[in-house]
PDB file with one MODEL, atoms N, CA, C and O in Angstrom:
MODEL        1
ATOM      1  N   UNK A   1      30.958  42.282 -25.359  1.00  0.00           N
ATOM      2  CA  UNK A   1      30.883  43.223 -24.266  1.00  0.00           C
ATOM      3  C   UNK A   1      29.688  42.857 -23.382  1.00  0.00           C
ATOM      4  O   UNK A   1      29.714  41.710 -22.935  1.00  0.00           O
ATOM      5  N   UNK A   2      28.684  43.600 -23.062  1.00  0.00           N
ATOM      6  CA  UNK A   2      27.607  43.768 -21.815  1.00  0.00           C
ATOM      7  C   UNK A   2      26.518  42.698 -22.621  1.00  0.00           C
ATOM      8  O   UNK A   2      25.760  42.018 -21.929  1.00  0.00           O
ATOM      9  N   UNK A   3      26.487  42.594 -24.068  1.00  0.00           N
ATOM     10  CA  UNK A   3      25.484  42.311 -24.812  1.00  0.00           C
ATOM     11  C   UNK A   3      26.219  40.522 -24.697  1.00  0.00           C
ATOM     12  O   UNK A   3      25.434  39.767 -24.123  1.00  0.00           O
ATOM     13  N   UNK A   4      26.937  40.151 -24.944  1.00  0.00           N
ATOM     14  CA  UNK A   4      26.839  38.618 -24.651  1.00  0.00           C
ATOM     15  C   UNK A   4      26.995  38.065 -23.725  1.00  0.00           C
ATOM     16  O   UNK A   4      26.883  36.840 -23.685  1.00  0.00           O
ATOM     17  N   UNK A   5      27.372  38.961 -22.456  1.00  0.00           N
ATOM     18  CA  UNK A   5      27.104  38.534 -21.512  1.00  0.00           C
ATOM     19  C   UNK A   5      25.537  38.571 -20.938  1.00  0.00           C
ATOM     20  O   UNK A   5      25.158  37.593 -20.293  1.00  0.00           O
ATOM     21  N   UNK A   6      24.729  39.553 -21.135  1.00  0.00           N
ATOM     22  CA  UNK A   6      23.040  39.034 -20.814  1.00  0.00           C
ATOM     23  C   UNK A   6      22.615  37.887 -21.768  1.00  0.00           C
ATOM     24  O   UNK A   6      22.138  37.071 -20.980  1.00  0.00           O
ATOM     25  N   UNK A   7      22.512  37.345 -23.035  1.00  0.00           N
ATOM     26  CA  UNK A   7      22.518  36.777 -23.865  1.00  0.00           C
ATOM     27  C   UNK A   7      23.142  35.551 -23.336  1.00  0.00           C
ATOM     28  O   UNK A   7      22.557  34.521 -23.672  1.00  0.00           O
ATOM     29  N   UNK A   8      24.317  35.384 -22.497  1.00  0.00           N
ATOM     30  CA  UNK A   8      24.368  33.853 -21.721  1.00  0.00           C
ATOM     31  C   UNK A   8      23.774  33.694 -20.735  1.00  0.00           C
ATOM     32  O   UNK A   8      23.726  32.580 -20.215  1.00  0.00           O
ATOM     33  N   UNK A   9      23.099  34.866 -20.159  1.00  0.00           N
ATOM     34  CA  UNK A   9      22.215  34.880 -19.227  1.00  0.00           C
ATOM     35  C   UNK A   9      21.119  34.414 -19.392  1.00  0.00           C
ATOM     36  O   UNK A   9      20.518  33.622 -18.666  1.00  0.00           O
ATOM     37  N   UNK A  10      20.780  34.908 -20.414  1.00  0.00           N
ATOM     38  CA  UNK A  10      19.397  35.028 -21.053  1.00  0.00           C
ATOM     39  C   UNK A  10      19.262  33.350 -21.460  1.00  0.00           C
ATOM     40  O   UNK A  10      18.119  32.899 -21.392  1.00  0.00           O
ATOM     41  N   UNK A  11      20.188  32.552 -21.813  1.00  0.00           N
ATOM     42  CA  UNK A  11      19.996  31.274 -22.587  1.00  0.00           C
ATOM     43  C   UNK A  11      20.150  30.023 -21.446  1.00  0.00           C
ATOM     44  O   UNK A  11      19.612  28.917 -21.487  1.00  0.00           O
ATOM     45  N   UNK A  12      21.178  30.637 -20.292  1.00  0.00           N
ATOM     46  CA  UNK A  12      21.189  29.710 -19.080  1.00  0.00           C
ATOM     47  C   UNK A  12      19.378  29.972 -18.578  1.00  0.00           C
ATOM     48  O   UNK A  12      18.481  29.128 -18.560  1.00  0.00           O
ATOM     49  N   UNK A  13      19.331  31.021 -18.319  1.00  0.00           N
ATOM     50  CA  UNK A  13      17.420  31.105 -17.530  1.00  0.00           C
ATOM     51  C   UNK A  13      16.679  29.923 -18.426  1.00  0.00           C
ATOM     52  O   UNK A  13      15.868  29.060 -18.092  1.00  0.00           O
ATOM     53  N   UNK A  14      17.334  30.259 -19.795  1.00  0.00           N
ATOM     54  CA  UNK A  14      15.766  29.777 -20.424  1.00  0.00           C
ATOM     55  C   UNK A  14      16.105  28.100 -20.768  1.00  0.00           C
ATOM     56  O   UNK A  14      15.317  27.236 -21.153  1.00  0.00           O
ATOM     57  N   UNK A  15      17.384  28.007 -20.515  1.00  0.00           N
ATOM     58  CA  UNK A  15      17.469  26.025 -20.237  1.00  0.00           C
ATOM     59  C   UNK A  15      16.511  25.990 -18.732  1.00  0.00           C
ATOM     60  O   UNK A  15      15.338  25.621 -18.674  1.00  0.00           O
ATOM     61  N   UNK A  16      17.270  26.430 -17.679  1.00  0.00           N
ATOM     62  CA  UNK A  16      16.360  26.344 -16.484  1.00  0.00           C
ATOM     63  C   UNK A  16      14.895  26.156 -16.884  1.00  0.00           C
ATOM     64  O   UNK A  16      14.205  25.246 -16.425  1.00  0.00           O
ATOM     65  N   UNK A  17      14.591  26.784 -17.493  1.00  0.00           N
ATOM     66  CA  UNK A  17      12.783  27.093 -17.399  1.00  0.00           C
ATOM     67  C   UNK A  17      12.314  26.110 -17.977  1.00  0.00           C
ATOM     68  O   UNK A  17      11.411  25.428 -17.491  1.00  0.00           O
ATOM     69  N   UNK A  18      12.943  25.854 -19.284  1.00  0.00           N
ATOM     70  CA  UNK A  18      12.850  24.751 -20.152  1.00  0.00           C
ATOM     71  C   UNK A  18      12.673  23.274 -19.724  1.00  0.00           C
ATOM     72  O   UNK A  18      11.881  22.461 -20.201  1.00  0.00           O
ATOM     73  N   UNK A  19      13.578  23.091 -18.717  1.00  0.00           N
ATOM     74  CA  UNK A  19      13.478  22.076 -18.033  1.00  0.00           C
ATOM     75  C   UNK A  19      13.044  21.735 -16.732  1.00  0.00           C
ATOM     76  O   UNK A  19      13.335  20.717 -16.105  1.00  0.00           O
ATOM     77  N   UNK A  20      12.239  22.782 -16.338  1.00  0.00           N
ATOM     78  CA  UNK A  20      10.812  22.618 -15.546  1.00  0.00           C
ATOM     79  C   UNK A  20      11.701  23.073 -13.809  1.00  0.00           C
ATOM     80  O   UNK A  20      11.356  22.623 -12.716  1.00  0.00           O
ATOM     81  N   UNK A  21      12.814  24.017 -14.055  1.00  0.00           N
ATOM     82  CA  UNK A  21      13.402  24.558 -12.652  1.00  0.00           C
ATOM     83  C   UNK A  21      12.274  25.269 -12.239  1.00  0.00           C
ATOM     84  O   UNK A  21      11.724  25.946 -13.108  1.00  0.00           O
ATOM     85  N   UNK A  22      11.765  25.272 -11.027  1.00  0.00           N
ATOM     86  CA  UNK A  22      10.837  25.809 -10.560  1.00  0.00           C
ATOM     87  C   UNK A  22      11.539  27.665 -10.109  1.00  0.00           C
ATOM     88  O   UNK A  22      10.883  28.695  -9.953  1.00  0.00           O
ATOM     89  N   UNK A  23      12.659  27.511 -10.041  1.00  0.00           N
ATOM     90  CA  UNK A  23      13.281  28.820  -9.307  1.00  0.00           C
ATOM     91  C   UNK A  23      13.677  29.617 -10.094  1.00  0.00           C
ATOM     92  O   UNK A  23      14.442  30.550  -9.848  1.00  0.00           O
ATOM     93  N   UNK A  24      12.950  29.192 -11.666  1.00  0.00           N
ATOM     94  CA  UNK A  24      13.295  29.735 -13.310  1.00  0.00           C
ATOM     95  C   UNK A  24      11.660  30.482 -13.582  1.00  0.00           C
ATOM     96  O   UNK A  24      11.324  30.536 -14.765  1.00  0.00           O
ATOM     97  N   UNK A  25      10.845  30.942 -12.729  1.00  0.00           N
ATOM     98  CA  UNK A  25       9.877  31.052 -13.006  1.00  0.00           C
ATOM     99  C   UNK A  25       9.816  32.503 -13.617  1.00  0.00           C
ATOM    100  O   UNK A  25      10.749  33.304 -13.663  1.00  0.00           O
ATOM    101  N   UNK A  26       8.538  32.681 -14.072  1.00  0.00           N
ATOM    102  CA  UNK A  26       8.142  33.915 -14.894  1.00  0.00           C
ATOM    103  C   UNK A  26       7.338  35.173 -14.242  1.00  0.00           C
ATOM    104  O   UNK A  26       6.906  36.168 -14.825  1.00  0.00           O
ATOM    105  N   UNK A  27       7.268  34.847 -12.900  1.00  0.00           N
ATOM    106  CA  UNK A  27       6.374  36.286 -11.907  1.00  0.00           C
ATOM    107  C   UNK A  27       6.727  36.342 -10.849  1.00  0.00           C
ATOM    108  O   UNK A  27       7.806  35.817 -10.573  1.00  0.00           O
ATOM    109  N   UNK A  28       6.013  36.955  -9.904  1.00  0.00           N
ATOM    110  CA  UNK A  28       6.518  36.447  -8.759  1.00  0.00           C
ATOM    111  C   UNK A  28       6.297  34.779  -7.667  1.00  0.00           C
ATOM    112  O   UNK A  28       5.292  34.075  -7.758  1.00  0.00           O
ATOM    113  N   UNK A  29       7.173  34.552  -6.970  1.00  0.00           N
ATOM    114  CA  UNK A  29       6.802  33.376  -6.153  1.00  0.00           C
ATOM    115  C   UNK A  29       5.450  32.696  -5.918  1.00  0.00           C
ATOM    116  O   UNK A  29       4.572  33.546  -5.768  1.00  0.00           O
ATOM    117  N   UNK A  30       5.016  31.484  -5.839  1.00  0.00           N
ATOM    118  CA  UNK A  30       3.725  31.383  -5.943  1.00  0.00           C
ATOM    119  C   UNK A  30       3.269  31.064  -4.575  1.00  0.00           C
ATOM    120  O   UNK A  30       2.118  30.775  -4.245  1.00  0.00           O
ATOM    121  N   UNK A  31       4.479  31.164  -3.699  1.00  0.00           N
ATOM    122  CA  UNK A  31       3.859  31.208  -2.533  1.00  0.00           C
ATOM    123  C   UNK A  31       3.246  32.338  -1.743  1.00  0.00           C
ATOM    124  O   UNK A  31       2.625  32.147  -0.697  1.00  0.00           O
ATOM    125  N   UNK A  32       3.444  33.516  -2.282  1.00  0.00           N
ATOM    126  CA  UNK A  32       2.867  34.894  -1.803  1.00  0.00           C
ATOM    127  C   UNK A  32       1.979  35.039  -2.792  1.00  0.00           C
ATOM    128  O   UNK A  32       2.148  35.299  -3.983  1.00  0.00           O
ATOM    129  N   UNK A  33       0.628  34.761  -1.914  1.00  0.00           N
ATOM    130  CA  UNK A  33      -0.523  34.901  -2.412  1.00  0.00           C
ATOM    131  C   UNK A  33      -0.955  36.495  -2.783  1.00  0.00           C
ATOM    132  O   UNK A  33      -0.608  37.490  -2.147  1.00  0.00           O
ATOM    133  N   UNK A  34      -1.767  36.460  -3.928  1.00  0.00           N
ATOM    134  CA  UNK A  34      -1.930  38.047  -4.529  1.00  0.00           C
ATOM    135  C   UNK A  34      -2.571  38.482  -3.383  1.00  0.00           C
ATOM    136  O   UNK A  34      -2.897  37.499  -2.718  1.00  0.00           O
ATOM    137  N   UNK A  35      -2.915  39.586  -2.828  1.00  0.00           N
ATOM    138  CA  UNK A  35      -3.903  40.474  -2.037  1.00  0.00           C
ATOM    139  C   UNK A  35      -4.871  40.875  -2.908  1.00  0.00           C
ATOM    140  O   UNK A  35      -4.924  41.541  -3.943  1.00  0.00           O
ATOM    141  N   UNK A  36      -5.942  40.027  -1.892  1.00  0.00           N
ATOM    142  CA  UNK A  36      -7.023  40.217  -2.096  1.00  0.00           C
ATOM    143  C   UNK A  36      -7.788  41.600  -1.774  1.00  0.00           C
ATOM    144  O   UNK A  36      -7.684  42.086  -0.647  1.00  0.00           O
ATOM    145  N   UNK A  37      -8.592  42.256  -2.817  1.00  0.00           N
ATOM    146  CA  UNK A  37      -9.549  43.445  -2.818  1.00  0.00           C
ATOM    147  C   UNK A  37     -10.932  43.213  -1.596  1.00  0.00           C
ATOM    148  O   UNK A  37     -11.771  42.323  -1.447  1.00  0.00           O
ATOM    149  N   UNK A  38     -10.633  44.513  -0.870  1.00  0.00           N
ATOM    150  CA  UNK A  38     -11.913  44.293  -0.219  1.00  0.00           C
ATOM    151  C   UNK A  38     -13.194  43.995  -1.185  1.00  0.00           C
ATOM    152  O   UNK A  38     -13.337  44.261  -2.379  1.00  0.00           O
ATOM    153  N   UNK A  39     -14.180  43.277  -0.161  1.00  0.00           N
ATOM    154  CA  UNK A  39     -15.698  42.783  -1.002  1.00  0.00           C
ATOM    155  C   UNK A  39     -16.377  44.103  -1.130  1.00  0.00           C
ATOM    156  O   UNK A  39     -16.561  45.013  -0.323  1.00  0.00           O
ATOM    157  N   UNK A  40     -16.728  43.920  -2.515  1.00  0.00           N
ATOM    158  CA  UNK A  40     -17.832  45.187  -2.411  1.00  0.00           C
ATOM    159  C   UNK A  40     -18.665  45.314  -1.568  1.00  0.00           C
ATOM    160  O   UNK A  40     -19.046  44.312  -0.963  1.00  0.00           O
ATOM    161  N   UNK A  41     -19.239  46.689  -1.253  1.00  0.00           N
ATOM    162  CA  UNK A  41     -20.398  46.996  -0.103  1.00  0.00           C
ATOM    163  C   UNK A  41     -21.240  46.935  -1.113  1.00  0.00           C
ATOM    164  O   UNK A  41     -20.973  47.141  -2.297  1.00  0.00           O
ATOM    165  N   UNK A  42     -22.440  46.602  -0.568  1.00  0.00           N
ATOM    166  CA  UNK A  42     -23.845  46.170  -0.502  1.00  0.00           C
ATOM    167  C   UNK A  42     -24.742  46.818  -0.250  1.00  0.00           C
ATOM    168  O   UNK A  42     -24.844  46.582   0.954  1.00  0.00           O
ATOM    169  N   UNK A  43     -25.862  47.799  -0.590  1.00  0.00           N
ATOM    170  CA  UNK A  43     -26.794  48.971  -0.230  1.00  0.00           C
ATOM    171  C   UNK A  43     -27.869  47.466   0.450  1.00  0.00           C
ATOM    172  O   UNK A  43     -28.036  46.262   0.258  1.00  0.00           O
ATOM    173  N   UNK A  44     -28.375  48.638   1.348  1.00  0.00           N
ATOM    174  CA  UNK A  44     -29.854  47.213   2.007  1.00  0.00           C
ATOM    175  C   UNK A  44     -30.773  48.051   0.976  1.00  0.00           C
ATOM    176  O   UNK A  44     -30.725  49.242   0.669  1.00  0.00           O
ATOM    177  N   UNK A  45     -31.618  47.024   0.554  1.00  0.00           N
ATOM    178  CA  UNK A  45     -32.537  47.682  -0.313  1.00  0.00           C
ATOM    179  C   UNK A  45     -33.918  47.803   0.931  1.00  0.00           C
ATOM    180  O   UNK A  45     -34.580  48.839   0.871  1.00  0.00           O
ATOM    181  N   UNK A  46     -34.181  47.096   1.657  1.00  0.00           N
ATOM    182  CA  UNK A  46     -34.948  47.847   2.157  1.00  0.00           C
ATOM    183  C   UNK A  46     -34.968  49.449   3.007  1.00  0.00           C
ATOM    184  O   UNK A  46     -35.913  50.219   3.178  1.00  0.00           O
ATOM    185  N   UNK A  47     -33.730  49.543   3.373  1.00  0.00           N
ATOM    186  CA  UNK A  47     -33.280  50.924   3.550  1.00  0.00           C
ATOM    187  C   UNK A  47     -33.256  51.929   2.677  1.00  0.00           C
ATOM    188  O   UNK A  47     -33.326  53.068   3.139  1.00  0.00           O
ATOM    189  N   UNK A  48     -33.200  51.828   1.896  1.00  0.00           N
ATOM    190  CA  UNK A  48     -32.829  52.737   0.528  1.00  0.00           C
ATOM    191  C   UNK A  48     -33.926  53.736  -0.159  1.00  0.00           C
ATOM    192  O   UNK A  48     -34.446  53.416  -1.229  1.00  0.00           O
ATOM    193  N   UNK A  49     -34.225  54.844   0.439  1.00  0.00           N
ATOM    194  CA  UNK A  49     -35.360  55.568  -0.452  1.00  0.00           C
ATOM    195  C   UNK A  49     -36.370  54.652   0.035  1.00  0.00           C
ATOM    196  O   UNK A  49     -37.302  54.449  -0.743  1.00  0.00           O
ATOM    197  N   UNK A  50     -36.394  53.988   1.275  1.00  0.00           N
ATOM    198  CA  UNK A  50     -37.528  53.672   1.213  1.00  0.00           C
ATOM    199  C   UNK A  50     -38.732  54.361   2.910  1.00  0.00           C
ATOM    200  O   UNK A  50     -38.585  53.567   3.839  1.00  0.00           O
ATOM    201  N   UNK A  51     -39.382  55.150   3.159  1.00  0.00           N
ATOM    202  CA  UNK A  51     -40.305  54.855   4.190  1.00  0.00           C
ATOM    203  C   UNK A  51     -40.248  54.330   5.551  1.00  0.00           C
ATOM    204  O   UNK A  51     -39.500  53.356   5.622  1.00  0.00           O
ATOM    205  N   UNK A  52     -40.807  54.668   6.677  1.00  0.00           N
ATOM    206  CA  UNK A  52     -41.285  53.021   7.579  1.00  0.00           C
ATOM    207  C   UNK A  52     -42.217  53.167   7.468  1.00  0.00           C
ATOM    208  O   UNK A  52     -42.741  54.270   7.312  1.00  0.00           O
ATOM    209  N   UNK A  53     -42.813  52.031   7.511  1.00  0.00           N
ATOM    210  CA  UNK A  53     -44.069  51.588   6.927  1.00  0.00           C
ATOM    211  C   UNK A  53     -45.081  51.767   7.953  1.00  0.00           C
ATOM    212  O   UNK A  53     -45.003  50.975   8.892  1.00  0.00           O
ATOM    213  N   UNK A  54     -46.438  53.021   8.003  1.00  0.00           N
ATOM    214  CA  UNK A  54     -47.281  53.382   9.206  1.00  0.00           C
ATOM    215  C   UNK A  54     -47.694  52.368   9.671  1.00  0.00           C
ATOM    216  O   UNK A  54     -48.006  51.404   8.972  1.00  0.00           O
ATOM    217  N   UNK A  55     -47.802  52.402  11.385  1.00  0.00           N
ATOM    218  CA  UNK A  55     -48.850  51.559  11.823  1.00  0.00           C
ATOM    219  C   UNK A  55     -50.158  51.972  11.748  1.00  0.00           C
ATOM    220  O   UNK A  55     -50.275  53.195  11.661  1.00  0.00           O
ATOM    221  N   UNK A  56     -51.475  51.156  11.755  1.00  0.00           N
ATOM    222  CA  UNK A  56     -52.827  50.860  11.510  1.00  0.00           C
ATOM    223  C   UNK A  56     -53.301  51.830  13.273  1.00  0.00           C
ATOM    224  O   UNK A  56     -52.869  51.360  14.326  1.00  0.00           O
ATOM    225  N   UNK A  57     -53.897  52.704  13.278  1.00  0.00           N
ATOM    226  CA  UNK A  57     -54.091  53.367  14.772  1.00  0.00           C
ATOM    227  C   UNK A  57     -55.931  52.631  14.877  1.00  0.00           C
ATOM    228  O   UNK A  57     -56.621  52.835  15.876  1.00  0.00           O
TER     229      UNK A  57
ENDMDL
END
């Protein structure tokens, strides 16, 4: 029934893969690059809890 038919499915993919079909792969395409996370922000440490520094009168 439904079960040997995925099971010839399942054994055709895995000759493909086996034998290095690139279009047998295991994720997605490797031409769509993952998205990248914005860069973390950065505190200025001289800003931070800190003062301006008096001038000398």
């Amino acid at each position: 029934m439904e079960t040997g038919r995925v099971h010839a499915r399942v054994k055709a993919w895995f000759d493909r893969y086996l034998k290095g079909d690139e279009s047998a792969g295991t994720g997605p395409p490797s031409a769509s690059p993952a998205p990248s996370a914005p860069a973390p922000a950065t505190a200025n440490p001289a800003s931070k809890g800190s003062a301006p520094t008096p001038t000398p009168a």
